[in-house]
ROBA-298074 format. One record per residue (C-alpha): residue number from 0; z, x, y. Coordinates in steps of 0.5 Angstrom, whole numbers. Example, Ala and Ser with C-alpha at 12.3 -4.5 7.8 and 13.67 -1.06 7.14 Angstrom:
% residues 2
+-----+-------+-------+-------+
: num :     w :     u :     v :
+-----+-------+-------+-------+
:   0 :    16 :    25 :    -9 :
:   1 :    14 :    27 :    -2 :
+-----+-------+-------+-------+
END
This chain:
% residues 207
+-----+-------+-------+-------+
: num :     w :     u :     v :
+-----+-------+-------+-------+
:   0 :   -18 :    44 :   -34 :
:   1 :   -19 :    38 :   -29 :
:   2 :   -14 :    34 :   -26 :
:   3 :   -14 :    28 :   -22 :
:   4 :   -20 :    25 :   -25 :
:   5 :   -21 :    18 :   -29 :
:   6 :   -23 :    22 :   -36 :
:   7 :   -21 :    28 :   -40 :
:   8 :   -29 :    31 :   -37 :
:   9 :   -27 :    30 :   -30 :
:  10 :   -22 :    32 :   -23 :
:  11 :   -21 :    37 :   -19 :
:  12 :   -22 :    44 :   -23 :
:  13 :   -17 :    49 :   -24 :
:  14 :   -18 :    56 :   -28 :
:  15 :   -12 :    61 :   -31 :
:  16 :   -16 :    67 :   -29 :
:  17 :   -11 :    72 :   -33 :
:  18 :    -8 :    69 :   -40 :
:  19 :    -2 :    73 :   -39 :
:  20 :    -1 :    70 :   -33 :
:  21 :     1 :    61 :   -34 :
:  22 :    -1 :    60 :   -26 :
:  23 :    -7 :    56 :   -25 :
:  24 :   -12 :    57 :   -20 :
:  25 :   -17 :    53 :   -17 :
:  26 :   -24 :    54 :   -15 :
:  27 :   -26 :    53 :    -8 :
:  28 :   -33 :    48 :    -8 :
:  29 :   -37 :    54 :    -4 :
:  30 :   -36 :    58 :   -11 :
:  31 :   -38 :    53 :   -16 :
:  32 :   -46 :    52 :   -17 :
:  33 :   -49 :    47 :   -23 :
:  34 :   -49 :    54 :   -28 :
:  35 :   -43 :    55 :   -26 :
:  36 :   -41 :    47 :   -28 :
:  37 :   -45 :    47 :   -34 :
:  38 :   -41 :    53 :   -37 :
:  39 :   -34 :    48 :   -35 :
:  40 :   -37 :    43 :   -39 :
:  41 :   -39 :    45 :   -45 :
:  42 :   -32 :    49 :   -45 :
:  43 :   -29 :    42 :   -45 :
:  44 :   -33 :    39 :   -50 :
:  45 :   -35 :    35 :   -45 :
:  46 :   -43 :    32 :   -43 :
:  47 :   -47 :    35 :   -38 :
:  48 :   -44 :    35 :   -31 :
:  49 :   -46 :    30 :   -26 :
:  50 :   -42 :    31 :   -20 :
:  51 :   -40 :    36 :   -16 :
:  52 :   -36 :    35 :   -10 :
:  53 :   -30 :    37 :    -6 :
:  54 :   -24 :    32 :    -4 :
:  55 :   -27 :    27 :    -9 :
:  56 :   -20 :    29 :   -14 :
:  57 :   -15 :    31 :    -8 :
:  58 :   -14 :    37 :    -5 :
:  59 :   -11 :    43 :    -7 :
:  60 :    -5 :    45 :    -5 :
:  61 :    -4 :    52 :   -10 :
:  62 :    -5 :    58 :    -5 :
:  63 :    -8 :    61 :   -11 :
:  64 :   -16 :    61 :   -12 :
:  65 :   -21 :    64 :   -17 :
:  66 :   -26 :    70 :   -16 :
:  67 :   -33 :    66 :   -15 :
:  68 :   -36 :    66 :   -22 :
:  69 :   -44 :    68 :   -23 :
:  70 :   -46 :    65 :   -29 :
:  71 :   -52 :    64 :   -33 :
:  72 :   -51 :    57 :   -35 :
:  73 :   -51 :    59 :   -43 :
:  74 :   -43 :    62 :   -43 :
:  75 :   -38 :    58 :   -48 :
:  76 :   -34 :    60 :   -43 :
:  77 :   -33 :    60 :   -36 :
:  78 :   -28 :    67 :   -37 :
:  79 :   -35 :    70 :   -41 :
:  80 :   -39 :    70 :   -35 :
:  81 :   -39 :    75 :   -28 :
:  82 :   -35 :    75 :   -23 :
:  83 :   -34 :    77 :   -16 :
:  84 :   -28 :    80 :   -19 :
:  85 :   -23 :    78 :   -13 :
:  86 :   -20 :    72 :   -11 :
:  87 :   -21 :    68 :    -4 :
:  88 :   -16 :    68 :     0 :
:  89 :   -16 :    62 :     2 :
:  90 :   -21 :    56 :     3 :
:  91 :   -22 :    51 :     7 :
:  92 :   -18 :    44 :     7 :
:  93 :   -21 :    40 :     3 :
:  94 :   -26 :    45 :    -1 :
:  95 :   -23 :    44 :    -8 :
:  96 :   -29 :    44 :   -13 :
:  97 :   -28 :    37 :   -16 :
:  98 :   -33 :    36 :   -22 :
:  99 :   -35 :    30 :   -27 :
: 100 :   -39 :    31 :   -33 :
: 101 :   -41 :    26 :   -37 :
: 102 :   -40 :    23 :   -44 :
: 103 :   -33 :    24 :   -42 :
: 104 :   -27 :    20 :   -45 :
: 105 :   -24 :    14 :   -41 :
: 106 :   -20 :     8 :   -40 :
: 107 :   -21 :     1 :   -39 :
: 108 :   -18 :    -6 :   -38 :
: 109 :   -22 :   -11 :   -42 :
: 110 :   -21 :   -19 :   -43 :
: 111 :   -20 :   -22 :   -36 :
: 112 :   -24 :   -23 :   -29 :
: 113 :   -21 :   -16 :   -26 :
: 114 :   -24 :   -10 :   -28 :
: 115 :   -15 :    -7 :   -26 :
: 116 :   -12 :   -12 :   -31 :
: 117 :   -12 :   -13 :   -39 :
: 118 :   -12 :   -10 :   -46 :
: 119 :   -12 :    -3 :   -44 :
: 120 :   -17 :     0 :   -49 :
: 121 :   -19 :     9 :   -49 :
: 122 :   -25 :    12 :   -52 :
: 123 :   -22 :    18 :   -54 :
: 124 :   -27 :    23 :   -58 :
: 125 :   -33 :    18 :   -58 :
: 126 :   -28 :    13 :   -62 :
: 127 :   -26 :     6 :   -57 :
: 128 :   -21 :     3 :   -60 :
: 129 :   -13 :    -1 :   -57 :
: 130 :    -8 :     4 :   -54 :
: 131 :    -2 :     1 :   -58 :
: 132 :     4 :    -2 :   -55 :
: 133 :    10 :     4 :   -54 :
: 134 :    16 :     3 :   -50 :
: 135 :    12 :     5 :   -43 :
: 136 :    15 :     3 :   -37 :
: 137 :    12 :     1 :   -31 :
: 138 :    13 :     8 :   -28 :
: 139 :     9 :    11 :   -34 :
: 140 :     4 :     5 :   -34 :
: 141 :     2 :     7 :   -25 :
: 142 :    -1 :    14 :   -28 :
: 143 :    -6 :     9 :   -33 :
: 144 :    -7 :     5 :   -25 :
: 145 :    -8 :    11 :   -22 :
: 146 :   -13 :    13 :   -28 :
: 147 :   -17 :     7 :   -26 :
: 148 :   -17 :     7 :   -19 :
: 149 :   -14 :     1 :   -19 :
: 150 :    -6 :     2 :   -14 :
: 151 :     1 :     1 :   -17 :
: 152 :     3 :    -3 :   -25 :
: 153 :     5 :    -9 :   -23 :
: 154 :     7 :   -12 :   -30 :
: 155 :     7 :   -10 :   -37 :
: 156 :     5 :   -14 :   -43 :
: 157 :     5 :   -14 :   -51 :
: 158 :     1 :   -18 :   -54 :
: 159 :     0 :   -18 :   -63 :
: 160 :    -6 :   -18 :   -65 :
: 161 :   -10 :   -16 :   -73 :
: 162 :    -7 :    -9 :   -76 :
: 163 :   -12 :    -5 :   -74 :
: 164 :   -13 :     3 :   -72 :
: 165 :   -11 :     4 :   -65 :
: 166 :    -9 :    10 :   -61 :
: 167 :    -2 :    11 :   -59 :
: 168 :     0 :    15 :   -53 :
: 169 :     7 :    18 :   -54 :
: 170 :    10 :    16 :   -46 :
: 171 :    15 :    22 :   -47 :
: 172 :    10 :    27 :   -48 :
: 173 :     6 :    23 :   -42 :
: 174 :     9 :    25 :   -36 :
: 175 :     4 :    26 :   -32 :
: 176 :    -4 :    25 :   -30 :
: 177 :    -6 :    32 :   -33 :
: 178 :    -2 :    32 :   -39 :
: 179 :    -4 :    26 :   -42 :
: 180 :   -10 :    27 :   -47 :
: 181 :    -5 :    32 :   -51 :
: 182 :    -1 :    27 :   -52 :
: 183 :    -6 :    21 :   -56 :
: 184 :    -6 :    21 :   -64 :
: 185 :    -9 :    16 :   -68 :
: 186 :    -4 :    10 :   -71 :
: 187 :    -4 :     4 :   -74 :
: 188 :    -1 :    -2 :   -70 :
: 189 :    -2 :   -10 :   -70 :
: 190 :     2 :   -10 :   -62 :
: 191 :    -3 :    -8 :   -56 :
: 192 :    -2 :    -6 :   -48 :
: 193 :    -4 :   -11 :   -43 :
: 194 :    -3 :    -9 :   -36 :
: 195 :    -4 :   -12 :   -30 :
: 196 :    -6 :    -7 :   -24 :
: 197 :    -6 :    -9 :   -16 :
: 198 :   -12 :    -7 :   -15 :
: 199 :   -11 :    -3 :    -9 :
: 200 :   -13 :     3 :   -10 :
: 201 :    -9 :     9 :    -8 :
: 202 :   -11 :    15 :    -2 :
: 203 :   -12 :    21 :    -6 :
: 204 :    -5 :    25 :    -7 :
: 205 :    -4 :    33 :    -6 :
: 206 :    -1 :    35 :   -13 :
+-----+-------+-------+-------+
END
């Protein structure tokens, strides 16, 4: 999984090395090479990788980390490649792999001058369309912010348009920024979000 990024195809990569074990582990960035982050994002079903770089998605805070992976680059799945065999001890502060691949699902704020204020609108499987109104507080609503890059959540709003698809994003499912594409379905609405942001963008936290 990819955690901290702005889209479903990017943040800082995390693995589950042992399917018996529900601990995640992240990948120093020493251990990921371009073969290694095409693997991730064909397994994702995401574009080719753009962006290899620690610290861009926050740093790790697990103590956990993975064996170095030795794949060819044509592996389904990062599991299905070589590996050192043992996990790293530790990694050097701000050494967490981050990785972007393109073509990813994304978030924007459209029909007003500031790119962090508008209708909130996701390009989910290829497909853009409104994320219909749903109860969200602005509590709920700083994790599409923080998505952007643009601060706090600052007012929310609901506005009627023409029926039409949409996506719904369930809040009570949506609790934080790693869980949010399990909770999209696609749903038929005539209210839409409209979000204002503070624009300022927010250090990077540890999670």
């Amino acid at each position: 999984r990819l955690l901290n990024g702005s889209s479903r195809c990017s943040g800082r990569l995390q693995v589950k090395t042992n399917s018996s074990d529900q601990t995640w582990s992240s990948v120093c960035e020493a251990d990921l090479d371009l073969q290694d982050a095409q693997v991730v994002c064909r397994e994702l079903g995401c574009g080719a990788p753009s962006v290899l770089q620690g610290t861009l998605y926050g740093d790790a805070q697990t103590p956990r980390w993975s064996p170095e992976f030795q794949c060819g680059g044509h592996e389904s799945a990062l599991l299905d490649c070589r590996s050192s065999g043992s996990a790293r001890s530790s990694c050097s502060p701000g050494k967490a792999a981050g990785l972007t691949c393109s073509g990813g699902d994304e978030f924007r704020l459209v029909g007003r001058a500031s790119r962090c204020a508008g209708s909130l609108e996701l390009k989910y499987l290829g497909d853009q369309r409104p994320v219909m109104d749903k109860v969200f507080t602005l509590k709920t609503a700083a994790l599409f912010c923080e998505h952007l890059n643009c601060g706090s959540a600052v007012s929310l709003e609901s506005t009627d348009v023409s029926y039409q698809s949409m996506w719904k994003i369930d809040s009570e499912c949506f609790q934080s920024r790693s869980d949010l594409w399990n909770c999209v379905t696609s749903f038929f609405s005539s209210r839409i979000l409209k979000l204002t942001c503070s624009e300022k963008k927010l250090k990077s936290t540890k999670i």
